[in-house]
N, C-alpha and C positions, 0 to 999 in steps of 0.2 A: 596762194592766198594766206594771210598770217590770220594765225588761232584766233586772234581776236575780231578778224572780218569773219572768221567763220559761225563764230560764235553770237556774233548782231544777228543775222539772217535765220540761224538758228532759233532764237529768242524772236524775231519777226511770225516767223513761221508759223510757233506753239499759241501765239498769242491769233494769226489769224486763222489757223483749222479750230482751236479750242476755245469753246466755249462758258462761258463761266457758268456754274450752278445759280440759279436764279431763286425768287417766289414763285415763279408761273412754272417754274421745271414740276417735272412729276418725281416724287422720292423713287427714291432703287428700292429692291425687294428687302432688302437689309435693313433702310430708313422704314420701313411700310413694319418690319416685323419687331422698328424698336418701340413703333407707338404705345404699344399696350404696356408695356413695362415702365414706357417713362408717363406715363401717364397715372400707373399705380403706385410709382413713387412719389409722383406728386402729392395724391389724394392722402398718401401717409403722413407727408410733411405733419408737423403739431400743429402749424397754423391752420391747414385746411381741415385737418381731421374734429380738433376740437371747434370748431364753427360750423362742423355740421351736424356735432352732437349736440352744441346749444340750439340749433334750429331743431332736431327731432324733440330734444324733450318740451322746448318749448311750446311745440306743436301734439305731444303728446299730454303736455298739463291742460288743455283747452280741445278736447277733442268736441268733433262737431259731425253728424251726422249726414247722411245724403242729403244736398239739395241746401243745406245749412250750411256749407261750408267756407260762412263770408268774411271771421277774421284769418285762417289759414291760408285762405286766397289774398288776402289784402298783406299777408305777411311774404307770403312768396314773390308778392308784385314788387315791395318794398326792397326784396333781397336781388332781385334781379334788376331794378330801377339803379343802385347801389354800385352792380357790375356793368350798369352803361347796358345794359341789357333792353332789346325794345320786347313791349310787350302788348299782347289784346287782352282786356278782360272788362266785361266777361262775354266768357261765351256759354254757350249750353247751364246759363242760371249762375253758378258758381265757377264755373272751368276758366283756365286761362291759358294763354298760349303763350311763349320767347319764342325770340327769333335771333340763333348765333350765326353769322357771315356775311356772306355777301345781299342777300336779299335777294341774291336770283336762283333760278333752276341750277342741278337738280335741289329738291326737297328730302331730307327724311327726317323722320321721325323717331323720337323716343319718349316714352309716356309713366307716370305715375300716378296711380289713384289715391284719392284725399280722402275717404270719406269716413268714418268710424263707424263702430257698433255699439246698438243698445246693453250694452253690459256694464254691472257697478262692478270696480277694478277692486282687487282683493291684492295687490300688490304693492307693499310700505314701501315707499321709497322721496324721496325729496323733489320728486316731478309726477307724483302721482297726479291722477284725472283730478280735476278740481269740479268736476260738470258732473255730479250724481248720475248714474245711470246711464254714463257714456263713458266709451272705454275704446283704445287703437289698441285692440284685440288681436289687430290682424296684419300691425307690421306698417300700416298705410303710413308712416308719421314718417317712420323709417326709408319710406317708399322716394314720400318726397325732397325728404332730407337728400338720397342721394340723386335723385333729379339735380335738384340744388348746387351738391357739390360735382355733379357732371356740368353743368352751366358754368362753374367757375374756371373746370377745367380747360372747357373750350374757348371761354373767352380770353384765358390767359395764352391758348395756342392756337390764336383766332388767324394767325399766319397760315395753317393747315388747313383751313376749311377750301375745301373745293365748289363751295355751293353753298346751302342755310340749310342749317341744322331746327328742326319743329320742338321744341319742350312743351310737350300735353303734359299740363295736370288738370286731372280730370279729378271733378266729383261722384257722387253715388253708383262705384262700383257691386258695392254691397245689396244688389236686389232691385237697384236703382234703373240700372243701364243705362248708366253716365255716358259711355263710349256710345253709344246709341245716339242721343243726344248731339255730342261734341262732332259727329260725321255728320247729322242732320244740319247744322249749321252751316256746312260748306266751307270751314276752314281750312280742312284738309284735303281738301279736291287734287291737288297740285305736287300733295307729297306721294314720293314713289314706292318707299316703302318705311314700318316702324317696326321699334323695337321694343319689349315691355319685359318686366321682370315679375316675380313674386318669390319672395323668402320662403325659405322651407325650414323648420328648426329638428328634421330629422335628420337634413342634409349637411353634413361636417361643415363647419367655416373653411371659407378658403379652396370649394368647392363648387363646381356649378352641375347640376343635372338639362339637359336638353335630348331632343329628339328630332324628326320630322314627321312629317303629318300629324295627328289628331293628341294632343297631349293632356288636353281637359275636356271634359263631356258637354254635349251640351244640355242645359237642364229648363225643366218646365215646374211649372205650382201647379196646384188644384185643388179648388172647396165643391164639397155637396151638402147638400142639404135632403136630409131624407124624413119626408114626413109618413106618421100614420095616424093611429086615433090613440089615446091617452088612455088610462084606466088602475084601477087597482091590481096590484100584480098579483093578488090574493083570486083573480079572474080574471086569468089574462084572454081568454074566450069570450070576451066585453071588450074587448081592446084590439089594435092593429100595433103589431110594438115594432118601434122602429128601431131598437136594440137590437132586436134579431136579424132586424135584415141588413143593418150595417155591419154587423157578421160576419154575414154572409159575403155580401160587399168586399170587404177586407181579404176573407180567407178568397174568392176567387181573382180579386186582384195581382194576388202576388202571382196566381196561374198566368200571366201575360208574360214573366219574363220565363218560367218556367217551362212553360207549357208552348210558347209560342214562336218563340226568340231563337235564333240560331245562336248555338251555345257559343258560337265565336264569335258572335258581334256583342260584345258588351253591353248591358242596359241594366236598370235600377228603378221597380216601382217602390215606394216605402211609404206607408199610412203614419202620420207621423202626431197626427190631431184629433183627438175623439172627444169631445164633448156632447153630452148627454144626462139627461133626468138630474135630480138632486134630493130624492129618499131612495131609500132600498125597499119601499115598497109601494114606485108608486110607476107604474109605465109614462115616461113623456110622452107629447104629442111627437116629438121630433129629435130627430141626433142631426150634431155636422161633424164632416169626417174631411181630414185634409192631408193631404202630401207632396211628394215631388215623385217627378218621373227623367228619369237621365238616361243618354244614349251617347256614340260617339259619329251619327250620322243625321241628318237633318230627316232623312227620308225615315229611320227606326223611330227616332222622337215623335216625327208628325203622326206615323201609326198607332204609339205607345198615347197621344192623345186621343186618336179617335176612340181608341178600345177602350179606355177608361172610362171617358163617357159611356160607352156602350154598355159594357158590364154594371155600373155602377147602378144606370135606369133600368136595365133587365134584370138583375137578382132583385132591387128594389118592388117591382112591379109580379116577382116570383111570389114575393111576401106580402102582397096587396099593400105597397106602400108608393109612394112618390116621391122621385127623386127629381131636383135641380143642381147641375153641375157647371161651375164657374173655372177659366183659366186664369192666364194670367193675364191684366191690360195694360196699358200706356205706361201705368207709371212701375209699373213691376213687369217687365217684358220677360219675354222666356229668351234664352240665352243660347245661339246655337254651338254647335261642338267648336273649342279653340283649337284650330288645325294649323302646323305652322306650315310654312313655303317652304318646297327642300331646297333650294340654293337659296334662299338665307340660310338655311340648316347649316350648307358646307362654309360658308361667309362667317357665321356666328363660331364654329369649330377652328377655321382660320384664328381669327383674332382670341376666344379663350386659352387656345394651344398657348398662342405667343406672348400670352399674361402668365400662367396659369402654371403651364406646362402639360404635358397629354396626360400624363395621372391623375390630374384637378380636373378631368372634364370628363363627365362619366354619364352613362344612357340613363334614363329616367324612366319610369315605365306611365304610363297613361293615366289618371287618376279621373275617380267619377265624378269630383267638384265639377263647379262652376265658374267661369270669368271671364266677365265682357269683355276682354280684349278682344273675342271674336268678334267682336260689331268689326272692329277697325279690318281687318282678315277677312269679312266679306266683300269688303271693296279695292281693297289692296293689299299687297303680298306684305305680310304680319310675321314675326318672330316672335315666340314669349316663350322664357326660359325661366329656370329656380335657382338662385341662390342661395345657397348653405349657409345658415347660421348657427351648427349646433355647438357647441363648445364641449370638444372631444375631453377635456379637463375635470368637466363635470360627474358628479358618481349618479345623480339620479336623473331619471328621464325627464327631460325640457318639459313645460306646460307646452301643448298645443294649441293650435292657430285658432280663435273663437274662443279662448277659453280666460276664463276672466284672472288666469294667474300667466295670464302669455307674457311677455317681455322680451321685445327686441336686443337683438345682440349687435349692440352697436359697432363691434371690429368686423364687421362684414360692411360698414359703412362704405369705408375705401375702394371695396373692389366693387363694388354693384357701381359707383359712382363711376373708375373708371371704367369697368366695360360698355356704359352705357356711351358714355365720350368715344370710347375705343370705336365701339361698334359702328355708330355716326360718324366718324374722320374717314376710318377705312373704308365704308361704304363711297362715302364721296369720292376719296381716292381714287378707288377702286372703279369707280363707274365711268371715268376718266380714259383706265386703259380699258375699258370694253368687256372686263371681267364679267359675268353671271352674276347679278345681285338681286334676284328675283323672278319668277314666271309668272307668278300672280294665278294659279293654278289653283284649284282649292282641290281637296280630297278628302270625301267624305265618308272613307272606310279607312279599318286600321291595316 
């Protein structure tokens, strides 16, 4: 047979054992571990990067509070209507949802909170708050910006999606319990699992801190009202003072974590509100005394309420006074512990590894805040991580998170945007070949 017949049959052959790489093939582990890097590349480009800092500050000049959040919701709807982006809104009042792929199962999710704080900004700059008395204190502007620019991400590598991608932006994180709210709705029935972030500005840029299980506490309010009888303090044996007995109040409160609490389960009683009388010489009829009370287990919190109460009406009633004590309701929910799923744990470590590198992804330790993303995490397997914003450059210590001299660090824009895309493709991917991409298991110790 001449070289040349051998070589037709040959070429016959390759063409009918071999198959071409398709859209429906599954990437190689190599394609799967180049997403996160070309995906950080991307978000770096000038074009992406400076449109996402005109959406934060934009969004930062016009801050808007829980529940108020209706031109940053109508700007988000506008930037995603833009990317051919389908979207609901609203939902849970202000909240709104995108939808990046196919429109069909699986779902997951990834989420941003919108909402600001009542704080007047003490920071000069050319996108200062324009709204008196409101201030993104806390990163949120930042938050959605890189929502934002993870939407553009994926709609520009909307070829990878193995499923629809959820974009929550949620309002009134801030005491609100937006997240509470936006599961109430029922828009997330269907999604299998989400991903959420929060800025840390102690945490170096270019860094992410993560864990499994319990990583934010869950927390609760509380007001009392402790009455007695009024009088001149000149006789106070004419009077019932309810000075003293909120004192008392106080000083046995703090005996609940002290006194009661396994020293290895973490918990946080703190009296944080006293108002009472207004001479120095005259006993009020009445004090009110308020705090918060934090744990990292549903079952320590539920207790840390009953005893508060308890104590508050029995040292009250020690000092012949009466007490009423209030939690928290509907529109201020108490927040239970944010526990994440450990295989998103190992899934989240996957894909930061492969952005990052292993040195950029370091343990986080537990912190006694508060943040709804555990609404989303009691119904479905939840991941929430911290992003580094500090800027290792700087000689003095960053203003902290609440505080009216905060300022987002915008070169952390890039990466929160893409890990959040990252996290979402891989996920999809990933659920494809049958990988662990959640238990939905919750754990309510550390």
């Amino acid at each position: 047979m001449s070289y040349s017949r051998w070589a037709f049959f040959i070429c016959i052959a390759f063409l009918f054992f071999c198959k071409p790489i398709s859209s429906d093939s599954n990437p190689t582990p190599k394609e799967l571990s180049e997403i996160p890097q070309n995906f950080l590349n991307f978000a770096k480009k000038a074009e992406t990067f400076d449109w996402m800092v005109r959406i934060r500050r934009r969004i930062h000049q016009n801050p808007e509070l829980a529940y108020q959040e209706f031109e940053t919701s109508s700007l988000i709807k506008q930037e995603l209507e833009k990317m051919g982006i389908s979207c609901k809104h609203p939902v849970a009042g202000t909240g709104l949802l995108g939808f990046v792929g196919s429109g069909k199962p699986p779902f997951v999710a990834i989420r941003a909170d919108m909402d600001a704080l009542a704080l007047q900004e003490m920071v000069e700059s050319e996108y200062k708050s324009k709204n008196d008395g409101k201030m993104h204190a806390c990163g949120h502007d930042g938050h959605v910006a890189m929502l934002l620019g993870a939407a553009r991400i994926l709609q520009e590598h909307h070829h990878l999606l193995k499923g629809t991608v959820v974009l929550v932006f949620q309002p009134a994180e801030e005491g609100g319990g937006g997240a509470k709210k936006m599961i109430g709705s029922g828009s997330l029935d269907n999604v299998q699992a989400i991903f959420g972030l929060h800025n840390d500005p102690l945490v170096p840029l270019g860094q992410v801190g993560c864990r499994p299980g319990p990583i934010a506490a869950g927390s609760g309010r509380f007001q009392a009202e402790i009455s007695g009888k009024g009088g001149h303090a000149a006789i106070p044996q004419q009077a019932i003072d309810p000075i003293l007995a909120a004192s008392n109040v106080i000083v046995s409160l703090q005996q609940l974590v002290s006194g009661e609490s396994d020293p290895l389960d973490s918990q946080v009683v703190t009296v944080a509100k006293f108002q009472g009388g207004g001479a120095f010489n005259v006993i009020p009829d009445s004090v009110a005394i308020g705090g918060t009370f934090r744990a990292f287990s549903v079952k320590s919190l539920l207790y840390l309420k009953q005893r508060i109460e308890e104590v508050i009406v029995g040292q009250a009633a020690v000092q012949r006074c009466n007490a009423t004590v209030t939690f928290n309701n509907e529109n201020m929910p108490m927040y239970p512990p944010t526990v994440n799923d450990r295989e998103l744990h190992k899934h989240f470590q996957r894909v930061a590894v492969d952005m990052l590198g292993i040195a950029k992804v370091t343990d986080y330790n537990p912190v006694m805040g508060g943040e709804d993303f555990s609404f989303y995490q009691e119904r479905l397997p939840g991941y929430f991580f911290i992003l580094g914003t500090k800027d290792e450059a700087a000689q003095e210590q960053p203003p902290l998170l609440h505080s009216p001299y905060f300022n987002f660090n915008e070169d952390a824009l890039p990466v929160g945007a893409a890990l959040h895309a990252s996290l979402a493709v891989r996920y999809l991917l990933e659920s494809q070949t049958g990988k662990p991409t959640g238990n939905g298991h919750r754990h309510d110790e550390l």
